[in-house]
PQR file with spaces between the fields and no chain letter, atoms N, CA, C, O and H, PARSE charges and radii, in Angstrom:
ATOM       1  N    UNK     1       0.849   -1.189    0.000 -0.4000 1.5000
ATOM       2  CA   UNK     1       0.000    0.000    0.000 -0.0000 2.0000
ATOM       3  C    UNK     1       0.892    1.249    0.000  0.5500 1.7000
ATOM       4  O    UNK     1       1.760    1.300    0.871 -0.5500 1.4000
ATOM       5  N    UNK     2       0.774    2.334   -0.935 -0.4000 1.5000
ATOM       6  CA   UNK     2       1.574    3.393   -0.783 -0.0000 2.0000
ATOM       7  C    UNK     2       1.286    3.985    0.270  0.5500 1.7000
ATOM       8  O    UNK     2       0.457    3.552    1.071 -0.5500 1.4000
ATOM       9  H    UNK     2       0.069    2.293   -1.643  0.4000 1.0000
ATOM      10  N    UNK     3       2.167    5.447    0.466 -0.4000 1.5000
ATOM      11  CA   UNK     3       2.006    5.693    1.661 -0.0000 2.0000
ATOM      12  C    UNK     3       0.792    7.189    0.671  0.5500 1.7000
ATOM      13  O    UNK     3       1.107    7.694   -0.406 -0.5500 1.4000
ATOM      14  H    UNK     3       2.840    5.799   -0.185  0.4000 1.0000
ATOM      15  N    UNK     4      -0.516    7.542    1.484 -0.4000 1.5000
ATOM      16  CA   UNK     4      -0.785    8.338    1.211 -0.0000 2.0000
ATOM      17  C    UNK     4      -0.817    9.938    1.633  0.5500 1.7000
ATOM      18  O    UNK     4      -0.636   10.380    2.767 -0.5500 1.4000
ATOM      19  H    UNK     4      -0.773    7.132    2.359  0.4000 1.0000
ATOM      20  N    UNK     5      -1.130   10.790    0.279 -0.4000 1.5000
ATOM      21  CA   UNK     5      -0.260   12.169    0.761 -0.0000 2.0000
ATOM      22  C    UNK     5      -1.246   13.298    0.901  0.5500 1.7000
ATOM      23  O    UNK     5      -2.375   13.536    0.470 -0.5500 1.4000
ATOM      24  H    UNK     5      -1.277   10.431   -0.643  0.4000 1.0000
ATOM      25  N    UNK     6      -0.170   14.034    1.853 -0.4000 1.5000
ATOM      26  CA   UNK     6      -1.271   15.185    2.623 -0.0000 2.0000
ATOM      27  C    UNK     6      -1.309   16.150    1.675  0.5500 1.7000
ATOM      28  O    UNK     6      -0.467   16.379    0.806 -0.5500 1.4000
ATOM      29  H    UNK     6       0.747   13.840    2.203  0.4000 1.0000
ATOM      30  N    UNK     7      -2.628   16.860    1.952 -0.4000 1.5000
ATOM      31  CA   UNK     7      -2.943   17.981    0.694 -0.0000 2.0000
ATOM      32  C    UNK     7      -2.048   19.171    1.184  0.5500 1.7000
ATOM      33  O    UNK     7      -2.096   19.668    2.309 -0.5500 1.4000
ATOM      34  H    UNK     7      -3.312   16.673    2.657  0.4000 1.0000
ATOM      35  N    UNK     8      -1.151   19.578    0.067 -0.4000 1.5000
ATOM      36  CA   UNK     8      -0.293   21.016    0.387 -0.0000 2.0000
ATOM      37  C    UNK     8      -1.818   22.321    1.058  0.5500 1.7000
ATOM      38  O    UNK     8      -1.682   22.917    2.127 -0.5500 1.4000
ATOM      39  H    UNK     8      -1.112   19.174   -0.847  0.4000 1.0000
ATOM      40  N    UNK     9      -2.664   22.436    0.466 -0.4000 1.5000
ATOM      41  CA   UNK     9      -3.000   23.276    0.944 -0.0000 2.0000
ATOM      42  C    UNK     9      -3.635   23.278    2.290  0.5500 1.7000
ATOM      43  O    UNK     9      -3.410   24.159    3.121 -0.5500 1.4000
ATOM      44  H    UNK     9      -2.775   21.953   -0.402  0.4000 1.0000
ATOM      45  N    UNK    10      -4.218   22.542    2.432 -0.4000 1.5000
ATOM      46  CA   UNK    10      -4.704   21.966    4.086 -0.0000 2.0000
ATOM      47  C    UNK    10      -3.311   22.174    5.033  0.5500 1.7000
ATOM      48  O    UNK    10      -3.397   22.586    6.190 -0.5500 1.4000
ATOM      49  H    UNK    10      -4.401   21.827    1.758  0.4000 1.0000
ATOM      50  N    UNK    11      -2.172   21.875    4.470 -0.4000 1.5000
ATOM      51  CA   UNK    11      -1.188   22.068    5.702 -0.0000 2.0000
ATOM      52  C    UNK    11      -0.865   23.124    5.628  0.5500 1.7000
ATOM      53  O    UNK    11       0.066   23.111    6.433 -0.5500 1.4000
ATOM      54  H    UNK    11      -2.103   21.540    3.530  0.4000 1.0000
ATOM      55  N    UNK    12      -0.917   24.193    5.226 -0.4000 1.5000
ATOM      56  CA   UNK    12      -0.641   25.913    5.142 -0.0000 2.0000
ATOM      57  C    UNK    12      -1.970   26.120    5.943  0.5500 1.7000
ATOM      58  O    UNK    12      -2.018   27.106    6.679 -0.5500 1.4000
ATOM      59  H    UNK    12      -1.673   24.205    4.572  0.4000 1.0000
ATOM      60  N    UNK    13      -2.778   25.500    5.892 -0.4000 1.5000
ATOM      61  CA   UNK    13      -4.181   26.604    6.231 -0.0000 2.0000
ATOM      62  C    UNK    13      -4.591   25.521    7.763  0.5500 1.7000
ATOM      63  O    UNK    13      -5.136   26.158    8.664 -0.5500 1.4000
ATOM      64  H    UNK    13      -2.740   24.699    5.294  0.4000 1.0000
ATOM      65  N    UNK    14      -4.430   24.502    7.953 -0.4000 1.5000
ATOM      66  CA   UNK    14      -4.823   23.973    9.591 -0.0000 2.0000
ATOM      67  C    UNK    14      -3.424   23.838   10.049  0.5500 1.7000
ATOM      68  O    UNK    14      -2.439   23.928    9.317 -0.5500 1.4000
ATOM      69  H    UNK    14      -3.987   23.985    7.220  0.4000 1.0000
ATOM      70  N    UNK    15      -3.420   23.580   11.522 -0.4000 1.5000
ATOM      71  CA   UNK    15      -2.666   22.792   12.513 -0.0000 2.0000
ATOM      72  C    UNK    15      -3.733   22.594   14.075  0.5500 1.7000
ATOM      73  O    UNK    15      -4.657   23.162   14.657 -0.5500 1.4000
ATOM      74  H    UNK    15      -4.220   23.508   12.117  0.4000 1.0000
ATOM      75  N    UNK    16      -2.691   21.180   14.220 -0.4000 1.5000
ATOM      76  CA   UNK    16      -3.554   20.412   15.127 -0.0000 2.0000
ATOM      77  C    UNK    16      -3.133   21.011   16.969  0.5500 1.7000
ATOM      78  O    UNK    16      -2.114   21.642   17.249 -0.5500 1.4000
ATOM      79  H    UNK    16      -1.941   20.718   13.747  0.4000 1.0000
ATOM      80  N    UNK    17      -4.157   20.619   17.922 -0.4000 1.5000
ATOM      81  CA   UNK    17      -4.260   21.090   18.738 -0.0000 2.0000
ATOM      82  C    UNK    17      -3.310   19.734   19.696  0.5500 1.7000
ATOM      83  O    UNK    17      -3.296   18.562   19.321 -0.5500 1.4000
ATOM      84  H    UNK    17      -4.985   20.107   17.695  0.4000 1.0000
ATOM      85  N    UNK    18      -2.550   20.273   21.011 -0.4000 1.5000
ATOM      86  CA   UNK    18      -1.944   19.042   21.840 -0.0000 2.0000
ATOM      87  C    UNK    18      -3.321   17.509   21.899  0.5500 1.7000
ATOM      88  O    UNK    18      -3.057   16.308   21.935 -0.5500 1.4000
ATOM      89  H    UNK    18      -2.562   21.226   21.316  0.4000 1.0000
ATOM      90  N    UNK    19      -4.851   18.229   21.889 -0.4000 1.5000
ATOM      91  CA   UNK    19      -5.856   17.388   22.424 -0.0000 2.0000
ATOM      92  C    UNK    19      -5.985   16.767   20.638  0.5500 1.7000
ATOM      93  O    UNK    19      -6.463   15.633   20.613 -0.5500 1.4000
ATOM      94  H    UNK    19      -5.066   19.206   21.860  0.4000 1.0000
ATOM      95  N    UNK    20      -5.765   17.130   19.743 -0.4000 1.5000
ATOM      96  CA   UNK    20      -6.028   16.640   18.364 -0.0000 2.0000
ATOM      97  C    UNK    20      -7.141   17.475   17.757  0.5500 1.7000
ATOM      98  O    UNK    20      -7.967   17.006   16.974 -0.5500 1.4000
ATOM      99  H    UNK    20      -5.377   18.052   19.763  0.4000 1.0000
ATOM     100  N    UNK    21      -7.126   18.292   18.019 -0.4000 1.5000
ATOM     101  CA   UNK    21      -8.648   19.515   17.412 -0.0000 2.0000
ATOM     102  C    UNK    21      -7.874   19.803   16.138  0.5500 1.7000
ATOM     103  O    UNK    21      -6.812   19.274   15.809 -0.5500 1.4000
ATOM     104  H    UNK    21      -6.455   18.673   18.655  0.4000 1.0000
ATOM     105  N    UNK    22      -8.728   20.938   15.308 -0.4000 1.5000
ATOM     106  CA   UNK    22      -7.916   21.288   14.228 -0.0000 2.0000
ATOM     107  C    UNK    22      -8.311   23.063   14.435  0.5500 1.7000
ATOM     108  O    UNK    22      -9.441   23.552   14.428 -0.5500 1.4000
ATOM     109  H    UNK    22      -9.591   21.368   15.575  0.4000 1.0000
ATOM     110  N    UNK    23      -7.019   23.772   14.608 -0.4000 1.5000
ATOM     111  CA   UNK    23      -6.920   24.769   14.648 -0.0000 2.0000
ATOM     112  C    UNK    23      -6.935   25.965   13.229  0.5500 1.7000
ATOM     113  O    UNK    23      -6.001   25.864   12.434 -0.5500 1.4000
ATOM     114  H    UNK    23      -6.101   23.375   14.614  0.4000 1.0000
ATOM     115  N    UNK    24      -7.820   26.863   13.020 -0.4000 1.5000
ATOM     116  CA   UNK    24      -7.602   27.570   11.774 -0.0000 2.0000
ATOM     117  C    UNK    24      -8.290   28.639   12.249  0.5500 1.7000
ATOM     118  O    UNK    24      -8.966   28.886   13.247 -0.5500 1.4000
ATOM     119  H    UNK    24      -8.579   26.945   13.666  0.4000 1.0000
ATOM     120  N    UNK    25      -7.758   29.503   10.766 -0.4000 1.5000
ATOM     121  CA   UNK    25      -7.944   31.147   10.734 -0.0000 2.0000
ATOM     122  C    UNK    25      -9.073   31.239   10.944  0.5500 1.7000
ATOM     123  O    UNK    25      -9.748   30.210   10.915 -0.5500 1.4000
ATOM     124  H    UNK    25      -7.208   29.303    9.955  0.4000 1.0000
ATOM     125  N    UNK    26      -9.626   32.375   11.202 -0.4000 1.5000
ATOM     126  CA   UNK    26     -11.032   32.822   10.894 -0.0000 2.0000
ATOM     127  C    UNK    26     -11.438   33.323    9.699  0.5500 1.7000
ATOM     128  O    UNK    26     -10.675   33.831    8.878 -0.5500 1.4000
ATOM     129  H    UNK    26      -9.078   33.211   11.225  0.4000 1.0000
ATOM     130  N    UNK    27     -12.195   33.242    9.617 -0.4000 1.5000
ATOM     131  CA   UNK    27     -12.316   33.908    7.756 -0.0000 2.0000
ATOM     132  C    UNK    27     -13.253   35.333    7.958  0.5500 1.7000
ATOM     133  O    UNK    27     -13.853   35.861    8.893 -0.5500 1.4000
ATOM     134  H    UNK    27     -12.815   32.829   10.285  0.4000 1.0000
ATOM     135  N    UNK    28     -12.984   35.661    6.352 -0.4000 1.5000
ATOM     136  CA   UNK    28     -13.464   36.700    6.662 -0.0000 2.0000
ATOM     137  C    UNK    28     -12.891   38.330    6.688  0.5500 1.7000
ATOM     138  O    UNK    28     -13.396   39.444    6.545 -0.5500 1.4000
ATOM     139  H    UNK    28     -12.496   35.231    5.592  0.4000 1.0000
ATOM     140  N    UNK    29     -11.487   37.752    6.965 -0.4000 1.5000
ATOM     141  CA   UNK    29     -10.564   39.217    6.882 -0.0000 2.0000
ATOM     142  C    UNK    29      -9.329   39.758    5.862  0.5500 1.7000
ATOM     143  O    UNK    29      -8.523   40.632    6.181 -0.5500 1.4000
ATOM     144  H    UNK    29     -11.077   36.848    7.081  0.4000 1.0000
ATOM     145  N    UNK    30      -9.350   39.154    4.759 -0.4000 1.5000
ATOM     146  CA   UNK    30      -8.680   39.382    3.519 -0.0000 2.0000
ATOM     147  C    UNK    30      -8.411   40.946    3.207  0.5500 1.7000
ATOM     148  O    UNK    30      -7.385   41.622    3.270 -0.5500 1.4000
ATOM     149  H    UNK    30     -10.005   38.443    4.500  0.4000 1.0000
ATOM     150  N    UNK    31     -10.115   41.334    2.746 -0.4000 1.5000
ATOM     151  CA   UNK    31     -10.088   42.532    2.540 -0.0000 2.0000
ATOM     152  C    UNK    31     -11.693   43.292    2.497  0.5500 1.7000
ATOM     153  O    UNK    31     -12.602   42.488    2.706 -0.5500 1.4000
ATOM     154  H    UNK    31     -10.949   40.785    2.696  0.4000 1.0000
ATOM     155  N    UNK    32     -11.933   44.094    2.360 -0.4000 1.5000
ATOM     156  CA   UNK    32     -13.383   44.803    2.707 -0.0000 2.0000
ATOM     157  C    UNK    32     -13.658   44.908    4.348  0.5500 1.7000
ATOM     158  O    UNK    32     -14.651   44.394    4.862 -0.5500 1.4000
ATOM     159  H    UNK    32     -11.194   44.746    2.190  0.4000 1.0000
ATOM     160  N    UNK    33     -12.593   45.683    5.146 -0.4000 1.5000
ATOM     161  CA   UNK    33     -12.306   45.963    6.285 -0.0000 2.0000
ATOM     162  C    UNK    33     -13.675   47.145    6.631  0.5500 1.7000
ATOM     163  O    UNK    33     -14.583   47.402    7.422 -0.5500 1.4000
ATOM     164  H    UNK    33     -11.786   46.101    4.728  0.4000 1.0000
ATOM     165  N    UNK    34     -13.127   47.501    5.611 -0.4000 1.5000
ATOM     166  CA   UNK    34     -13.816   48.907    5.770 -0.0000 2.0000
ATOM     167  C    UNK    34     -15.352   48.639    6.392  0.5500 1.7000
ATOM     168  O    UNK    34     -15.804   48.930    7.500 -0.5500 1.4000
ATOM     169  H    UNK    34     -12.390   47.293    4.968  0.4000 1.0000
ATOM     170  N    UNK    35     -15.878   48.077    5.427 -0.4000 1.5000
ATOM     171  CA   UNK    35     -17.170   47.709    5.909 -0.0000 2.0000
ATOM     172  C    UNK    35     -17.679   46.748    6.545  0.5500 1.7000
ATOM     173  O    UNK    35     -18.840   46.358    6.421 -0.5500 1.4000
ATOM     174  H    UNK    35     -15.511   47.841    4.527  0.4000 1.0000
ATOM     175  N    UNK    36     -16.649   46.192    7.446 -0.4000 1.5000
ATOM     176  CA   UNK    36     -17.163   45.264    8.300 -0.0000 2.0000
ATOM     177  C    UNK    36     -16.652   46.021    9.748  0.5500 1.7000
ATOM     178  O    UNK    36     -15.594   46.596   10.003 -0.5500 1.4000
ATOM     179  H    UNK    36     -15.706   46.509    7.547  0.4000 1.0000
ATOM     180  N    UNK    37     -17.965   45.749   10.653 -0.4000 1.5000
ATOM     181  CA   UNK    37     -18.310   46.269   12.252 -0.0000 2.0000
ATOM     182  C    UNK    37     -16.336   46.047   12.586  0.5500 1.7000
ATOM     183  O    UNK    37     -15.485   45.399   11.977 -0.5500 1.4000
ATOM     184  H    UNK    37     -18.824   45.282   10.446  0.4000 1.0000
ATOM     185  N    UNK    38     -16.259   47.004   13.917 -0.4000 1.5000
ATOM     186  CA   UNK    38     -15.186   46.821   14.653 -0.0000 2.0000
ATOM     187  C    UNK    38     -15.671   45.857   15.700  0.5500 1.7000
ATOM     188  O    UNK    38     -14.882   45.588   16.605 -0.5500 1.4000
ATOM     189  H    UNK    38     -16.950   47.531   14.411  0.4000 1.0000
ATOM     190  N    UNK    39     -16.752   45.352   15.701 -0.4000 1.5000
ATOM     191  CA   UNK    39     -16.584   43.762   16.841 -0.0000 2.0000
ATOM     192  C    UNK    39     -16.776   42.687   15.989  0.5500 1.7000
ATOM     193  O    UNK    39     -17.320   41.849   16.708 -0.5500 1.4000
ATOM     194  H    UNK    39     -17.393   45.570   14.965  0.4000 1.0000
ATOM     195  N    UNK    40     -16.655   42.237   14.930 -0.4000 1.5000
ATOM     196  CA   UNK    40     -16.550   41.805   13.667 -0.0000 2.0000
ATOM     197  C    UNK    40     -14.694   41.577   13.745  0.5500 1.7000
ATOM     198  O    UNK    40     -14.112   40.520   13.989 -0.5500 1.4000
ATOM     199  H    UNK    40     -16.213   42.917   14.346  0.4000 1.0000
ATOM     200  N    UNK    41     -14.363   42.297   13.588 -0.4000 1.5000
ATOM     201  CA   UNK    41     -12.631   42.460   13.169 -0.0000 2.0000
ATOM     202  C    UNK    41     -11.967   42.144   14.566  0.5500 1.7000
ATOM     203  O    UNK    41     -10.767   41.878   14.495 -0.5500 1.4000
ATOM     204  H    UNK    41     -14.836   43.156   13.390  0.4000 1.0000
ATOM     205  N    UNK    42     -12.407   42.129   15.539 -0.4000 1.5000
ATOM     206  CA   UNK    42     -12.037   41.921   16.869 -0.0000 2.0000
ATOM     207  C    UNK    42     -12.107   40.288   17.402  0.5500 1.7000
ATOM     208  O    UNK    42     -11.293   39.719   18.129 -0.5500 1.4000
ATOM     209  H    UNK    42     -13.382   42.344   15.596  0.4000 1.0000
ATOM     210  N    UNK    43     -13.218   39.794   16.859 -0.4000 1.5000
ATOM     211  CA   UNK    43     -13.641   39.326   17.252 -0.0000 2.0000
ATOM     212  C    UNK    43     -13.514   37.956   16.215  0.5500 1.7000
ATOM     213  O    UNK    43     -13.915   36.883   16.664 -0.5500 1.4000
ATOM     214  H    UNK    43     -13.879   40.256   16.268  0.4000 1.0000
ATOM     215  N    UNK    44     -12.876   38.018   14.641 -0.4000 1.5000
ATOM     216  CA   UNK    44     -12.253   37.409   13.979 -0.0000 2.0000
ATOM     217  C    UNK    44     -10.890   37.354   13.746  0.5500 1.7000
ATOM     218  O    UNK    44     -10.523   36.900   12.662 -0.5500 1.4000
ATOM     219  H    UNK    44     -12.550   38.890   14.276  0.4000 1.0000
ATOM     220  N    UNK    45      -9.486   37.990   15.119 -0.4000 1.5000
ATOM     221  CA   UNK    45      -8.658   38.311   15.042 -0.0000 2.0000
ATOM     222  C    UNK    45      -8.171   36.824   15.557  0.5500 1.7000
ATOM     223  O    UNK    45      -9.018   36.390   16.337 -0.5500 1.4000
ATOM     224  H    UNK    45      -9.783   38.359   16.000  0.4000 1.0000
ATOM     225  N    UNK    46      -6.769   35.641   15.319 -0.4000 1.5000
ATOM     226  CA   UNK    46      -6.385   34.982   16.217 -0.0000 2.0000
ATOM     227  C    UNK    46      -6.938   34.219   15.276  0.5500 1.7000
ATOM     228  O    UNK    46      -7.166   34.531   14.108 -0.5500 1.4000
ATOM     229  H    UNK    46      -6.081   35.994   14.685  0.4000 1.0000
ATOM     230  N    UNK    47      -7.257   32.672   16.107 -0.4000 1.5000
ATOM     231  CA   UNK    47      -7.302   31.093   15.167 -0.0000 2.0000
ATOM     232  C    UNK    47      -8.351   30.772   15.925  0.5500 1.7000
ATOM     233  O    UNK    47      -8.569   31.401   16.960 -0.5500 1.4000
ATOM     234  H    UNK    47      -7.071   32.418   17.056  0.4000 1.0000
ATOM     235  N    UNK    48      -9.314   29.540   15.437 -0.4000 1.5000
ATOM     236  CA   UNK    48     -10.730   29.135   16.110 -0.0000 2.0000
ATOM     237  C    UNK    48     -10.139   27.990   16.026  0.5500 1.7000
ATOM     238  O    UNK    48      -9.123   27.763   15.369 -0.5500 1.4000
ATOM     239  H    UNK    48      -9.137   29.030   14.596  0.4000 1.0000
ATOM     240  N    UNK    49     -11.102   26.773   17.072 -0.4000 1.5000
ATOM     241  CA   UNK    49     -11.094   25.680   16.447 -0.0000 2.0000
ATOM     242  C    UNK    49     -12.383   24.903   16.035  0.5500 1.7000
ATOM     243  O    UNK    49     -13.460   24.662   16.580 -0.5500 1.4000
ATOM     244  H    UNK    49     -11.927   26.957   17.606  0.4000 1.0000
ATOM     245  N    UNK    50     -11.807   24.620   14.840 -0.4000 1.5000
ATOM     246  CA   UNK    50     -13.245   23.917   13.595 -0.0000 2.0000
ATOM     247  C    UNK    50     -14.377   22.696   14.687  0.5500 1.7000
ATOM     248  O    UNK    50     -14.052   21.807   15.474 -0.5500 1.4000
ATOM     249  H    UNK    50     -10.933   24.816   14.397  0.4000 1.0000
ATOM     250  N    UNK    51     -15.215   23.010   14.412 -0.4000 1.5000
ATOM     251  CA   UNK    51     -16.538   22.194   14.625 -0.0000 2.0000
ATOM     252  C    UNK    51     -16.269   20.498   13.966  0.5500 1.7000
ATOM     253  O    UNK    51     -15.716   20.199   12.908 -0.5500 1.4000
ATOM     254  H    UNK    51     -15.479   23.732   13.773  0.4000 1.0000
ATOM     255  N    UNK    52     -16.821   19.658   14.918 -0.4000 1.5000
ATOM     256  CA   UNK    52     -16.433   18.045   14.526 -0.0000 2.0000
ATOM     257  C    UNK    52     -16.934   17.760   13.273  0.5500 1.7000
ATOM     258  O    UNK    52     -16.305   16.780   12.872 -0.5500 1.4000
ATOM     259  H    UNK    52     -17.270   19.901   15.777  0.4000 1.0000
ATOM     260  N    UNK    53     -17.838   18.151   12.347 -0.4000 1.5000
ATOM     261  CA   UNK    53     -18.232   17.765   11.265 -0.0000 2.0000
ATOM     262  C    UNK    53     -17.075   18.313   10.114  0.5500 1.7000
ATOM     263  O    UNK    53     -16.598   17.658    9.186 -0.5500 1.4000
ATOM     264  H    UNK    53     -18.348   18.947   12.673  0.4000 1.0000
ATOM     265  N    UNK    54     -16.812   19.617   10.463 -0.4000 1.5000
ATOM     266  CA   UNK    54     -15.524   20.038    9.390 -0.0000 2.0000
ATOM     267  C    UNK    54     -13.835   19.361   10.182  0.5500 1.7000
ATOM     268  O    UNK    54     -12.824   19.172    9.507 -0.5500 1.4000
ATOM     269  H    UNK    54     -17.200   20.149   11.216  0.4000 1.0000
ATOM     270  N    UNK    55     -13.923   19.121   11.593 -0.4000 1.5000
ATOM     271  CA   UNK    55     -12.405   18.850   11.575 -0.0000 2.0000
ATOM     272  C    UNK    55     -12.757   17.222   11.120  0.5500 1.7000
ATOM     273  O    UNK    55     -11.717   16.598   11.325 -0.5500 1.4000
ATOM     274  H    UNK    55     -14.745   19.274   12.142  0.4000 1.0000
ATOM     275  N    UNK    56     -13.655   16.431   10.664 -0.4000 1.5000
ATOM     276  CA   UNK    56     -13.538   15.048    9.932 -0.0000 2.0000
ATOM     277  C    UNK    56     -13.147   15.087    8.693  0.5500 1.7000
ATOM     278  O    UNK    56     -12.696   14.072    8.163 -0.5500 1.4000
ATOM     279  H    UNK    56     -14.500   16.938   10.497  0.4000 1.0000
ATOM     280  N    UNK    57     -13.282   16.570    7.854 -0.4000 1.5000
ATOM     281  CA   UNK    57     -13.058   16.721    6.547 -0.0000 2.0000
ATOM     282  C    UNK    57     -11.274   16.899    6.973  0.5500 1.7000
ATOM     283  O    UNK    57     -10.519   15.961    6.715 -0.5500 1.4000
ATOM     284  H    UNK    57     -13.649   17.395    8.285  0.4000 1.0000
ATOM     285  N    UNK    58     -10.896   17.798    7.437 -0.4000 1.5000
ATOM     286  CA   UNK    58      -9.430   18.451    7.497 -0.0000 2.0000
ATOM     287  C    UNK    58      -8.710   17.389    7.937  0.5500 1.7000
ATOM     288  O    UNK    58      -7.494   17.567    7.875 -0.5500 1.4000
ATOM     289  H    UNK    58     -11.509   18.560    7.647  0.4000 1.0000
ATOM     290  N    UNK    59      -9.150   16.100    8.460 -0.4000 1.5000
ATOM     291  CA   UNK    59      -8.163   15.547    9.063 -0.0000 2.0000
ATOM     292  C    UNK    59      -8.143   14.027    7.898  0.5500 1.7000
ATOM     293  O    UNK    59      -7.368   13.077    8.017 -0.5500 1.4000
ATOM     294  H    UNK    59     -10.138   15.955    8.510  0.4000 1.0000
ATOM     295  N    UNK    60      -9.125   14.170    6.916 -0.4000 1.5000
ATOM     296  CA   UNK    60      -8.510   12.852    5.576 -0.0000 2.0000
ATOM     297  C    UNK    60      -7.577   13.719    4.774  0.5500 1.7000
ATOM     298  O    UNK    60      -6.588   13.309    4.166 -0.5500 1.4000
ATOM     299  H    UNK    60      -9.754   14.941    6.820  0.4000 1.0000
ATOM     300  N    UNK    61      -7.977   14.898    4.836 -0.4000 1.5000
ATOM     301  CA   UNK    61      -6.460   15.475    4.419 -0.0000 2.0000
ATOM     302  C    UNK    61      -4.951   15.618    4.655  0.5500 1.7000
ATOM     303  O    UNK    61      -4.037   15.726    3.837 -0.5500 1.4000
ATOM     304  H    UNK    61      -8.780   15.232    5.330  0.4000 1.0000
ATOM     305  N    UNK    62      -4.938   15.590    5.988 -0.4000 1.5000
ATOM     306  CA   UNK    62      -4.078   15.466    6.552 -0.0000 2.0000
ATOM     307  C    UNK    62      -3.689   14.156    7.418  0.5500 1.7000
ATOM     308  O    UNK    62      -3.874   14.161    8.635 -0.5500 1.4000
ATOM     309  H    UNK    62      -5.681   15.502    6.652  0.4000 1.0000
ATOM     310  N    UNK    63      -3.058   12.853    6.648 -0.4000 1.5000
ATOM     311  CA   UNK    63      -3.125   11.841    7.211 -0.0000 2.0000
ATOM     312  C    UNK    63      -1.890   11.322    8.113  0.5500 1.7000
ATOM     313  O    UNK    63      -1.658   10.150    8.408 -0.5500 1.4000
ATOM     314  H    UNK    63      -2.908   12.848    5.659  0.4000 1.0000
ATOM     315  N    UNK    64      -1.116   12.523    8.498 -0.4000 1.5000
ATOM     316  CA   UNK    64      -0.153   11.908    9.315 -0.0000 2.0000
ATOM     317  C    UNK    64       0.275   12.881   10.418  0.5500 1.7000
ATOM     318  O    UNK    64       1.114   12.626   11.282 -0.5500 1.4000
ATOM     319  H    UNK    64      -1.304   13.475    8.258  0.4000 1.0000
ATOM     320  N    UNK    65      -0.485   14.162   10.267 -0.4000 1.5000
ATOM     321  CA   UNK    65      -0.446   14.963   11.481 -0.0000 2.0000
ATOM     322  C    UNK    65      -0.941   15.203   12.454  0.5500 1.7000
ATOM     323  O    UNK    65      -1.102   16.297   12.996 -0.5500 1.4000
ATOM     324  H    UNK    65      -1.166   14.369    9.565  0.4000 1.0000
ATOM     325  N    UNK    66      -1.401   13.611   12.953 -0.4000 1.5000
ATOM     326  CA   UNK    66      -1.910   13.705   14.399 -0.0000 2.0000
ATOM     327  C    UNK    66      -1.316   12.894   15.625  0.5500 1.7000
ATOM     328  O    UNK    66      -1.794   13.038   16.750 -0.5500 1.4000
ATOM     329  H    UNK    66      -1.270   12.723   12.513  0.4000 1.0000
């Protein structure tokens, strides 16, 4: 069986937590600052961690970083 490989972009955009969560950006803050609330921008500043239905997706991507 080969060994199978992790998606380049999933490993730029998650990392895993000591407990095994999957840690990522918030979205949302690229650009169009302007018009988004200041508790909006505050409050999407820093890393979340993903909900169990999406960290099941991020983690067949990533099959050896846990």
């Amino acid at each position: 069986m080969p060994k199978m490989k992790t998606k380049s972009a999933a490993k730029k955009r998650f990392s895993f937590t000591a407990n095994g969560h999957v840690k990522a950006g918030n979205a949302g803050k690229r650009h169009g600052m302007i018009k988004r609330t200041a508790k909006f921008v505050r409050d999407a500043a820093g890393t979340m961690i993903l909900c169990d239905s999406d960290e099941k997706i991020v983690k067949k991507y990533m099959p050896y970083n846990r």
